[in-house]
N, CA, C and O atoms as a DFTB+ gen file, in Angstrom:
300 C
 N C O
     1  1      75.100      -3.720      79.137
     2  2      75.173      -3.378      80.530
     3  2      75.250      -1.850      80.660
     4  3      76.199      -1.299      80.102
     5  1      74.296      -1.048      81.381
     6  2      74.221       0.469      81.257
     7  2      75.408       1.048      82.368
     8  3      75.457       0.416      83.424
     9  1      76.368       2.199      82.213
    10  2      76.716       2.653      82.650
    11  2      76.228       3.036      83.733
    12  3      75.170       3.664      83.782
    13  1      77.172       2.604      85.135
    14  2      76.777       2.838      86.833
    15  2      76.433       4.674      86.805
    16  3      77.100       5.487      86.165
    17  1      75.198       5.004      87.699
    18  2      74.975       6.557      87.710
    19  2      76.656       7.123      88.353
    20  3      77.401       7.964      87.849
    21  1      76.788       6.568      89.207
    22  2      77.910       7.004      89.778
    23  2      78.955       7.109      89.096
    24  3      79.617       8.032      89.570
    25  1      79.538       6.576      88.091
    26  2      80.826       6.802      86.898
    27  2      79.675       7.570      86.515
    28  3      79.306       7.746      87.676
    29  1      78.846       8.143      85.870
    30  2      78.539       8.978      84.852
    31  2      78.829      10.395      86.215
    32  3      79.553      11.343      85.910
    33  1      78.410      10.351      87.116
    34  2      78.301      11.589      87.714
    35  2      79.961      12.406      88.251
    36  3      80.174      13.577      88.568
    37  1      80.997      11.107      88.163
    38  2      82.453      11.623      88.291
    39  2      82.503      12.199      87.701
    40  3      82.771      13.363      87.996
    41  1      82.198      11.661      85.962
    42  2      82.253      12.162      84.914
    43  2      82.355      13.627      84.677
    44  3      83.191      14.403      84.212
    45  1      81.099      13.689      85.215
    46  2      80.731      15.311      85.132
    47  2      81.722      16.422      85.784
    48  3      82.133      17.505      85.366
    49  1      81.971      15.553      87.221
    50  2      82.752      16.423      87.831
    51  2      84.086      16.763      87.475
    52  3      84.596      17.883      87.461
    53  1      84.526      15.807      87.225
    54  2      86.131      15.790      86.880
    55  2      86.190      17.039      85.500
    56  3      86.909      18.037      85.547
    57  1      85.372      16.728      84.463
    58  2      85.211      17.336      83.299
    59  2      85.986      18.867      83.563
    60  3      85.795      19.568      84.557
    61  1      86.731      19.132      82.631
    62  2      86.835      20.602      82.395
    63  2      85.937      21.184      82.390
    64  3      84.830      20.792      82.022
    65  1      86.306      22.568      82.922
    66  2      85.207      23.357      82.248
    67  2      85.504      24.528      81.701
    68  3      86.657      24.933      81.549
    69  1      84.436      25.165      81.362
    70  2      84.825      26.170      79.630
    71  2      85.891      27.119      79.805
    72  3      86.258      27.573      80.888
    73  1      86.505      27.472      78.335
    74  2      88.254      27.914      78.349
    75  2      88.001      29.444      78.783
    76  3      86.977      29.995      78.379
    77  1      88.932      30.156      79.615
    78  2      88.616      31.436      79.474
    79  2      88.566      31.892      77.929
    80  3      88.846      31.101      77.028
    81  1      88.164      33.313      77.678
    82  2      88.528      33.703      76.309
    83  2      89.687      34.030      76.706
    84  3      90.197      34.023      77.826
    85  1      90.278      34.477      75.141
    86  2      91.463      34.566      74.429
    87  2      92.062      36.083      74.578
    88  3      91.243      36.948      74.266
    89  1      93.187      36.502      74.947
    90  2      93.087      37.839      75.262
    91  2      94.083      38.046      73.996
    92  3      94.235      39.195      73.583
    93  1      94.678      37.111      73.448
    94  2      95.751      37.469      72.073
    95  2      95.476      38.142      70.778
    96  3      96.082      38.213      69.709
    97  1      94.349      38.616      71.238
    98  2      93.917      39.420      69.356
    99  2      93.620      40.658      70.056
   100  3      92.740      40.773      70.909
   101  1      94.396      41.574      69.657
   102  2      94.057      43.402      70.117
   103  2      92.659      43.671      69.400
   104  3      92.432      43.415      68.218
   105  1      91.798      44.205      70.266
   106  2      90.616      45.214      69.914
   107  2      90.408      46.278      69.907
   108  3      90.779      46.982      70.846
   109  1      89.848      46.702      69.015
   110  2      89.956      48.326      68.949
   111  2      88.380      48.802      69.566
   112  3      87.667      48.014      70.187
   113  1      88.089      49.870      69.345
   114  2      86.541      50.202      69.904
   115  2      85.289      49.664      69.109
   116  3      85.352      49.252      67.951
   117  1      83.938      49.729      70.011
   118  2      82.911      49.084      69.313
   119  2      82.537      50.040      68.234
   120  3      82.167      51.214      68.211
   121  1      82.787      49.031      67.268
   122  2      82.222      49.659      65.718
   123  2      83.334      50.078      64.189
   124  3      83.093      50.118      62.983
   125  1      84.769      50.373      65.137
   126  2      85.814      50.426      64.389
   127  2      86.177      49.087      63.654
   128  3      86.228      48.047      64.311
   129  1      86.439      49.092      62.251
   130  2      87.114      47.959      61.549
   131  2      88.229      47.077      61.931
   132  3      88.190      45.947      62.417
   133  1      89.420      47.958      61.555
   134  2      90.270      47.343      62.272
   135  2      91.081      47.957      63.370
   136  3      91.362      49.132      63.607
   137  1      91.424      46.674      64.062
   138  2      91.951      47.181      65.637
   139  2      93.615      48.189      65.323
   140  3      94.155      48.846      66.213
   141  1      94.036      48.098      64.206
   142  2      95.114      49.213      64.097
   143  2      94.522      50.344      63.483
   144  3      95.349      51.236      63.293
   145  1      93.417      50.603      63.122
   146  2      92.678      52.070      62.518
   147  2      92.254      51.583      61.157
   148  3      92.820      50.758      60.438
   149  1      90.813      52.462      60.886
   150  2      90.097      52.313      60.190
   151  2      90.531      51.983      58.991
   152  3      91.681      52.377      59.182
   153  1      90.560      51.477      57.625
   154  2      90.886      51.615      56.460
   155  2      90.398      52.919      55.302
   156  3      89.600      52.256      54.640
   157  1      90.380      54.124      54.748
   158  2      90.071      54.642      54.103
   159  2      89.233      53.906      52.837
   160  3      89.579      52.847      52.314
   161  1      87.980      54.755      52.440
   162  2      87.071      54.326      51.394
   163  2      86.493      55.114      50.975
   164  3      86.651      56.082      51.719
   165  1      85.611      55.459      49.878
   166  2      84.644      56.136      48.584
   167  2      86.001      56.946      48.750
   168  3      86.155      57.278      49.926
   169  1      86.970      57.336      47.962
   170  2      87.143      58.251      47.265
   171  2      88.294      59.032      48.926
   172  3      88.915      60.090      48.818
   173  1      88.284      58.364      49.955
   174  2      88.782      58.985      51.021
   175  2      88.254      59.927      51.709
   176  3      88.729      60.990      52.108
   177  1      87.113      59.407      51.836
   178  2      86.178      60.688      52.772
   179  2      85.335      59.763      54.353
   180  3      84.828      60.145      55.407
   181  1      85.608      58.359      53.659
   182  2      85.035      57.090      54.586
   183  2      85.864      56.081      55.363
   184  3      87.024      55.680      55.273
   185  1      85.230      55.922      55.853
   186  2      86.423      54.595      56.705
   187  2      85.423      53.680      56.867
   188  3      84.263      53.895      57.217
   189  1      86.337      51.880      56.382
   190  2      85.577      50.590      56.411
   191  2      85.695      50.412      58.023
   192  3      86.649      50.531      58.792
   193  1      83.923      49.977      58.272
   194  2      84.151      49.604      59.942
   195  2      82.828      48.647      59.607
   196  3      82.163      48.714      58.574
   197  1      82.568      47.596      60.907
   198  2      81.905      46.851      60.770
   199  2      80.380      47.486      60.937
   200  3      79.508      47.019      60.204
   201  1      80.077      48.397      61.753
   202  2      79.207      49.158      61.898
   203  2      79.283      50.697      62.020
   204  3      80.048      51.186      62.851
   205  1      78.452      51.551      61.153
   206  2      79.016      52.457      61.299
   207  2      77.991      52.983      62.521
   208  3      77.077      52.366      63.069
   209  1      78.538      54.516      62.777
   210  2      78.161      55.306      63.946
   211  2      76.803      56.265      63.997
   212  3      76.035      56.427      63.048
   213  1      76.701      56.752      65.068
   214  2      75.270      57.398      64.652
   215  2      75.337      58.346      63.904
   216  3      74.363      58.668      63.224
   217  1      76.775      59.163      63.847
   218  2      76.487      59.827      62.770
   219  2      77.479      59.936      61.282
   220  3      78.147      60.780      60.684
   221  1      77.135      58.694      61.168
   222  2      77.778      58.215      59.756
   223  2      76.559      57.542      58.761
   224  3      75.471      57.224      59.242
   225  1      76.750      57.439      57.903
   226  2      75.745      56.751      56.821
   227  2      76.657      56.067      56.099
   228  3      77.841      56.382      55.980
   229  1      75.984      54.896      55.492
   230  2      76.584      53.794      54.927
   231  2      76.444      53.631      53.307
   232  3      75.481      53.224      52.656
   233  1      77.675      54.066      52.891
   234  2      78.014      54.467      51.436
   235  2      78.468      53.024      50.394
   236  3      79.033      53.062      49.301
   237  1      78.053      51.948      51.079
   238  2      78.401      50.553      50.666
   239  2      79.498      50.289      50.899
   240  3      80.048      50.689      51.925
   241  1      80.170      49.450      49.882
   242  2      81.001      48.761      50.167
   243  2      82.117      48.999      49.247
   244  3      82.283      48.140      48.380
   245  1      82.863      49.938      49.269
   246  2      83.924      50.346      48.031
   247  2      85.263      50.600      48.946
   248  3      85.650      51.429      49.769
   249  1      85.801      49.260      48.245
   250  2      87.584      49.354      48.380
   251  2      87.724      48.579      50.297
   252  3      88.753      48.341      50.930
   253  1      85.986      48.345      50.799
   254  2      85.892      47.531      51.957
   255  2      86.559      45.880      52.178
   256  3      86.528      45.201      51.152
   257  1      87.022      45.350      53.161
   258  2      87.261      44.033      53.117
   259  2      85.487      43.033      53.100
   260  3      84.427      43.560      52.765
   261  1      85.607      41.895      53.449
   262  2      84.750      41.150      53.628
   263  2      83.922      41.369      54.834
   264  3      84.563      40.999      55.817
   265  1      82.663      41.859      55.178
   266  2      81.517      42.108      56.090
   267  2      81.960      43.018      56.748
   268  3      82.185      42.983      57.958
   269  1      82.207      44.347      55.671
   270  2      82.668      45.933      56.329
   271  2      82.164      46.752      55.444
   272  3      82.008      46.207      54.351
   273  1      81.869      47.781      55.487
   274  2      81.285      48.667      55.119
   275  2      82.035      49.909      55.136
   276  3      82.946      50.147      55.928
   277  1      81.454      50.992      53.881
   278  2      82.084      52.105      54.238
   279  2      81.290      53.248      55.001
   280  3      80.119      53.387      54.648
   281  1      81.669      53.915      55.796
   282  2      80.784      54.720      56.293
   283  2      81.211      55.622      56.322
   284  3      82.430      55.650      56.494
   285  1      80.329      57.139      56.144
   286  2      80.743      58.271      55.615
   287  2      79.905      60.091      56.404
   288  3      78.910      60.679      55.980
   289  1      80.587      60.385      57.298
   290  2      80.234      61.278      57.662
   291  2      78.959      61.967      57.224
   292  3      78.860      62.041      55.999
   293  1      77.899      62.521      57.952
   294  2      76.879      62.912      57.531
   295  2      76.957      64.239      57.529
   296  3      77.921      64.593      58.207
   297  1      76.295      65.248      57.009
   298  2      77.141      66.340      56.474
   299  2      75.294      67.417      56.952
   300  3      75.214      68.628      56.741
């Protein structure tokens, strides 16, 4: 026996709908690693961030966490 359109269409209405986001995790600016300040890297001349800046270059990944990079002033 197929479900009446009408229960399916309460359905819909009643339904929640989507959660706000989450405001409990501090962010820092776009491109910085972490939201309490960068981590130092190569040798202390770099800081791990997820992307670096326009004017940084990307010296790999030394002493970085997981999907961070070091990036290193361009000179």
């Amino acid at each position: 026996m197929p479900i009446p359109r009408l229960a399916l269409l309460l359905a819909l209405l009643l339904a929640p709908g989507p959660r706000p986001p989450t405001a409990s995790v501090p962010r820092g600016p776009p491109g910085d690693a972490v939201p309490t300040g960068a981590r130092p890297c190569a040798q202390h001349t770099g800081r791990c961030r997820r992307f670096c800046f326009a004017h940084e270059i990307q010296r790999g990944h030394f002493g970085c966490p997981r999907r961070y990079r070091c990036c290193v002033p361009k000179l």
